[in-house]
N, C-alpha and C positions, 0 to 999 in steps of 0.2 A: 359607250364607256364599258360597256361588256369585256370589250376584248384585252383590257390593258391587264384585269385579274387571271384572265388565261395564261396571256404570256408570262406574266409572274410566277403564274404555279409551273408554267411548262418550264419554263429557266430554274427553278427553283428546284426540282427534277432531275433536271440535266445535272445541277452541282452537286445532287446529293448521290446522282451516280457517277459523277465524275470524283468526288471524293471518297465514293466506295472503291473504285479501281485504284483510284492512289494511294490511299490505305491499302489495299492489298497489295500495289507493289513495292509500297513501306516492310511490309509485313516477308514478302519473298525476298527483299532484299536484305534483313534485317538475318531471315535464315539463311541465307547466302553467306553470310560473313559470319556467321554465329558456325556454320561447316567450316568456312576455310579455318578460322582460327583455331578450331579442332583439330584439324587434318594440319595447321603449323605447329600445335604443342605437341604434337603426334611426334610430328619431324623432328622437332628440338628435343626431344626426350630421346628419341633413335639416336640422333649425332652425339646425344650425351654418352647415353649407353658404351655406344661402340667406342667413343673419346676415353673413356675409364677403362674399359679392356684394354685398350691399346696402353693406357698409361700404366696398367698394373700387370703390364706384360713386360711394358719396357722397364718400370723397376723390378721387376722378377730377373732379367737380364742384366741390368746394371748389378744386380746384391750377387747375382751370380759370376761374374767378372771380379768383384771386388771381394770374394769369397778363394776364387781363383788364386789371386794374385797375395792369398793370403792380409788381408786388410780389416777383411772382417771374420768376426764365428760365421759358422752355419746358422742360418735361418730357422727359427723353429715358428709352430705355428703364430701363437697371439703373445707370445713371450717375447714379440724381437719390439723394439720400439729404437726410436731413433734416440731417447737416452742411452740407450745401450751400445747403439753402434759410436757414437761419440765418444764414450768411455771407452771402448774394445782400441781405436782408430789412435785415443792418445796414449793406450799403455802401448801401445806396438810401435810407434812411433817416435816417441818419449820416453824411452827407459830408463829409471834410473839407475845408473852403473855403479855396482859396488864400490866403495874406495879405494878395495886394492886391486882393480882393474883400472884406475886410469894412469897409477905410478907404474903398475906391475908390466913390462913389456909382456907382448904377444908374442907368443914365440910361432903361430903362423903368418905373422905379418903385424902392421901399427892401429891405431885405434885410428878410425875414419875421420873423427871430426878432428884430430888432430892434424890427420893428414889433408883435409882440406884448409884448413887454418894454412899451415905451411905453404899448399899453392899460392892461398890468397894473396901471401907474404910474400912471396917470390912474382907474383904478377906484379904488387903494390910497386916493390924495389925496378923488375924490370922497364917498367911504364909512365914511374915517377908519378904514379896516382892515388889515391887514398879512398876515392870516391867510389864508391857503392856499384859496379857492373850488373847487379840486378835488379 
């Protein structure tokens, strides 16, 4: 009966070094994924980075177009906000026309919204339609 204590301590051995290996490929594999997930925030912050460049290049380009075409003021630094461009976009677009500019004829030509009111009229009559083309 000797030999049955042996075997138990010799197995009993083998699993505590076979739990020490496993634990330590717990342990390598634990910093395996503790690196990649480093090296993926890494990435995700890079794609970020350059995603914002890119986006505040292409609003840099868009205010610069829309600056062009006279729609907006000049940009100035921390002063521009999109209240303002809203506000700049309806007085340019919305004016309100003096009273005696809409009686007063133009003597370079007719007032615009009058003059598309009158095509609409003249489509409406030619076409027998009343219905909305936009």
């Amino acid at each position: 009966m000797t030999g049955l204590p042996d075997n138990v301590e010799d197995l009993l051995a083998r699993l505590e070094d076979s739990s020490r290996s496993e634990l330590d490929l717990v342990h390598t594999l634990a910093e395996a994924i503790r690196r990649a997930d480093e090296q993926v925030l890494r990435e995700v912050r890079s794609v970020t980075l350059q995603h914002e460049i890119r986006r505040e290049a292409i609003l840099g380009e868009l205010h610069t177009l829309a600056t062009r075409l006279c729609c907006l003021p000049p940009r100035h630094q921390s002063s521009f906000s999109a209240a303002t461009a809203r506000a700049a976009i309806r007085q340019q677009t919305q004016p309100a026309p003096p009273a005696e500019m809409e009686t007063a004829p133009n003597p370079g030509g007719g007032h615009w919204r009058q003059a598309a009111q009158n095509i609409d009229e003249e489509l409406d009559f030619t076409f027998n339609s009343a219905s909305p083309r936009h």
